[in-house]
N, C-alpha and C positions, 0 to 999 in steps of 0.2 A: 647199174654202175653209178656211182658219187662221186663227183670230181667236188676239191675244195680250194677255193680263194683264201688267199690268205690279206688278210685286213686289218688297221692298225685298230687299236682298241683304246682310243685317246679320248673319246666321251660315248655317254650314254646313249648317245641316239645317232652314235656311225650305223650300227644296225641299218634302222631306217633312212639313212641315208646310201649305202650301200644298198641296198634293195630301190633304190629309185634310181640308181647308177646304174644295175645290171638289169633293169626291168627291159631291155632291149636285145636282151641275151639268145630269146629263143628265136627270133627276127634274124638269126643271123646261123643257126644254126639245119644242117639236112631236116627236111620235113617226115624222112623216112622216121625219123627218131625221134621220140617224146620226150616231151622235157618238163620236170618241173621245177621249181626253186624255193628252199627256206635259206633267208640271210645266206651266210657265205658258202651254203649247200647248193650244189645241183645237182640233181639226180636223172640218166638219162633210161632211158628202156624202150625194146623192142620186141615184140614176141614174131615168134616163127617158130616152124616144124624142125625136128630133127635135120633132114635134108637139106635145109633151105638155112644151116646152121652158119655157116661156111659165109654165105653170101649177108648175114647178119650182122657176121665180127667186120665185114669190107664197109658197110652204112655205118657203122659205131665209129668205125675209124677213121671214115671224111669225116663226121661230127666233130672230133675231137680234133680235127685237124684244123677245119673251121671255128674251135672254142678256143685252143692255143693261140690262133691269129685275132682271133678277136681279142681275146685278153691281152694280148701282145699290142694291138692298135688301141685298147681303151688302158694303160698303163694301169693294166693288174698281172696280180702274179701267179701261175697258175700251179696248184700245189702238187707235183707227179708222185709225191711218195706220199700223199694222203687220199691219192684218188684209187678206188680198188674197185674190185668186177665180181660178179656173182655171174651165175646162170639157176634158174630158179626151174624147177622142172617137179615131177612126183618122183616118187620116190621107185615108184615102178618102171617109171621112161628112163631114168637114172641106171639104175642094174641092168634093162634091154638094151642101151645103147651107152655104156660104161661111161658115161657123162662126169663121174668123180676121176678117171683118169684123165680127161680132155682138158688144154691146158688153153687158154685164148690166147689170139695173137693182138692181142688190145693193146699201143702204147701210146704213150703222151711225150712230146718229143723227142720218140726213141727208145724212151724206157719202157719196158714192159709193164703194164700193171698185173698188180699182185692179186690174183683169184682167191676170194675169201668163202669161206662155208657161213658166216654167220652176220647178219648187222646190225645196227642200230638207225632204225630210222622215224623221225619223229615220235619216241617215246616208244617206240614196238619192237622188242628184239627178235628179227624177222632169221629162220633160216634158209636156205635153199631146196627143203623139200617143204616147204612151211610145216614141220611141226612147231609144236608151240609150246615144249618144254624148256627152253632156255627163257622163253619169257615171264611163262608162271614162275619160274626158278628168282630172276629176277623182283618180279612182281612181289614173289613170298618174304623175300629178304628184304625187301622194301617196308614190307606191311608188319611185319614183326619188329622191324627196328624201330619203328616209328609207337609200336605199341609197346615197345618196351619203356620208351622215353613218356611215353604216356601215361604210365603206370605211378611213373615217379610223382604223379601230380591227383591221382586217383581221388586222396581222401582229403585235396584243398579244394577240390570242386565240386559243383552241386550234380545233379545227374541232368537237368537239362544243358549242360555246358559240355559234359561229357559225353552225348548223344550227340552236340554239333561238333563236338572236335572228332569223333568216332566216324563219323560222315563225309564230313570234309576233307579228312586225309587217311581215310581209308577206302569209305567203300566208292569214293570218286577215284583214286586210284584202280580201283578195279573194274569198274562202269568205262574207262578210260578205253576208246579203242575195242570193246568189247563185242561188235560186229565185225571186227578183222578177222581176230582167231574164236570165230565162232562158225561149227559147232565143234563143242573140245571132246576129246576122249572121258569115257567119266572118272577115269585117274586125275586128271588135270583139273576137272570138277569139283571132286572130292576135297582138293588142295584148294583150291577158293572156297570153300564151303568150310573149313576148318579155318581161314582165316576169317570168316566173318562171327563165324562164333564167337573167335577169340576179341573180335572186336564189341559183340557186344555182351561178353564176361565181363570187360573193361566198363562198357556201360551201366551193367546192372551191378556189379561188386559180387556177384555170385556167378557158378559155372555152368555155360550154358551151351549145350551138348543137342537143343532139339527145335524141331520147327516153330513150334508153339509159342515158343519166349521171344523167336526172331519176329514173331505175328503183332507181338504185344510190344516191340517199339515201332509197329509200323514198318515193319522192313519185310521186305519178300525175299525166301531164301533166293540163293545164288542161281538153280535153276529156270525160276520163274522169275529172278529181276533181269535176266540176261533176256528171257523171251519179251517181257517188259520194254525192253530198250528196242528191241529189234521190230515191235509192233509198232512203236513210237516213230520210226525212222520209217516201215512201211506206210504208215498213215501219209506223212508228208510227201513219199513217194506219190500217192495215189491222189490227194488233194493240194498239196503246193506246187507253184509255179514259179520260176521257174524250177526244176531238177535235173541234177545230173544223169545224162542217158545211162550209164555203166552200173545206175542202182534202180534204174527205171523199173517200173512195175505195170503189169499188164489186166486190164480187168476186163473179165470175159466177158463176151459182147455176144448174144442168144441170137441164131440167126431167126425164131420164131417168137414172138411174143404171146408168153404164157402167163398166168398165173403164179409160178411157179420159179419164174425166171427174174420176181420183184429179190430175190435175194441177191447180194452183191458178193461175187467169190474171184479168186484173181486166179489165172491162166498158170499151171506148175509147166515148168520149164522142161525139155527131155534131160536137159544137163540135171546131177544129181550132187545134191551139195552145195547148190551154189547161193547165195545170197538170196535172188530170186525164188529158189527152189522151197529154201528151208521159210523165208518168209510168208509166198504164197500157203504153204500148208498150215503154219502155224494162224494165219488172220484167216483163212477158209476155216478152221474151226472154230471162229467166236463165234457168239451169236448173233442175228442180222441183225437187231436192235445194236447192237454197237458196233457193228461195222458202216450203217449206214451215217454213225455219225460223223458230222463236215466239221464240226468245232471242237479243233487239235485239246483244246483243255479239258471239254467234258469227254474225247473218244478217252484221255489219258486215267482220269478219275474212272472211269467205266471196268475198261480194262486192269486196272489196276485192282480196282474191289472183284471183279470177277476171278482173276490170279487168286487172292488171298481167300476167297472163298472155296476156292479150287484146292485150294492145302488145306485150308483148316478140315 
């Protein structure tokens, strides 16, 4: 659920001042329910079982009762017809317990809010069973508009300028977030994969349809720069300090000391699919020479030439 403040827009840096107005917000809010805040967003959430549905909309609703009083005592205004509710489930819990018929009884000074199927939230068009074709949808129209306008400028610029403009606002659009909606269907893959082509046709002035030419600017197809990213974020898992518990990572620990057990492999989760799951399998297959590496720059360069060797 997002509840929205509404806030004057009279200089550049009410943002930041608004965020040091409300930084007192979740202090004030049921501890049942999590809260987090971008500028005039909050976003609240609670997980719970089927069952225990019922008794989740009653915690959502003293929150909100305690967020109206709050904003009411810190004279803001609190926005009821921009504040809307999702319930986020699979897609299979959804059809077993008809969850697209169930209507919440969530409101904000009375009014009901409006149950939404789709959102936007910090740059990620999230839906309620997370698939993740409204956001490649999104993403794609993004990445061709932007190459269309780029086109216009093809044969005034040198090719190392068009290599930084192709990077910068392409494939950083799509590195963007790319551990959220991962791992994708390979239909959704496909679609990223034909937009980095297209990105570096733009690059090279010729059309480029295969791995081989993506190798030769230095870029890792879309498969291997996604495992890329995700290896990078496990690294830091396993060696910085501090990290967030919800992306923790676990490394197996040999109740005997063997020979055998100098290799470093991390613990797969029973849960399937999950951050932890897909991560552990993908770093248990490097090689122990570059898993046992501690320094984040040279594990980066290691695995990255091992990727690109791994295609060519």
């Amino acid at each position: 659920m997002t509840v929205d403040f509404g806030i004057p827009q009279s200089s550049i840096l009410d943002p930041l001042f608004f965020d040091l107005y409300v930084a007192e917000l979740q202090e004030n809010i049921d501890k049942h329910v999590t809260c987090f805040q971008h500028v005039a967003d909050s976003t609240f959430y609670k997980y719970c079982k089927y069952e225990h549905l019922q008794q989740c909309e009653t915690e959502i609703n003293t929150a909100l009762t305690q967020l109206s009083e709050w904003s009411s005592d810190s004279n803001l205004s609190l926005n009821a017809g921009k504040t809307k509710c999702m319930i986020f489930s699979t897609e299979q819990m959804t059809n077993t317990h008809s969850l697209h018929l169930h209507e919440p009884t969530l409101a904000v000074d009375g009014k009901l809010l409006e149950r939404i199927r789709a959102t936007k939230l910090l740059g990620l068009y999230i839906t309620e069973n997370f698939t993740w074709n409204d956001h490649i949808n999104q993403l794609s129209s993004t990445c061709y508009s932007t190459l269309v306008t780029l086109r216009k400028i093809k044969n005034f610029t040198p090719f190392y300028l068009r290599k930084q403009l192709a990077e910068q606002l392409i494939l950083s659009k799509m590195n963007y977030g790319d551990l959220v909606f991962n791992p994708l269907p390979n239909s959704l893959l496909k679609r990223l994969q034909k937009i980095q082509f297209s990105a570096a046709s733009f690059v090279t002035g010729n059309y480029v349809n295969s791995t081989e030419d993506l190798l030769k600017l230095n870029w890792l197809p879309m498969y291997e720069r996604r495992q890329f990213n995700l290896l990078k974020v496990t690294h830091k898992a396993i060696y910085s300090q501090p990290w967030p518990k919800y992306a923790a990572v676990d490394v197996h620990k040999p109740v005997r000391s063997l020979r055998s057990n100098t290799t470093l492999n991390l613990v797969r989760p029973m849960e399937k699919g999950t951050y932890q799951d897909i991560a552990s399998e993908l770093f248990n297959s490097l090689p122990n020479d570059i898993k046992i590496l501690s320094n984040y720059g040279q594990f980066c360069t290691e695995v990255k030439t091992f990727l690109h060797m791994r295609v060519h």
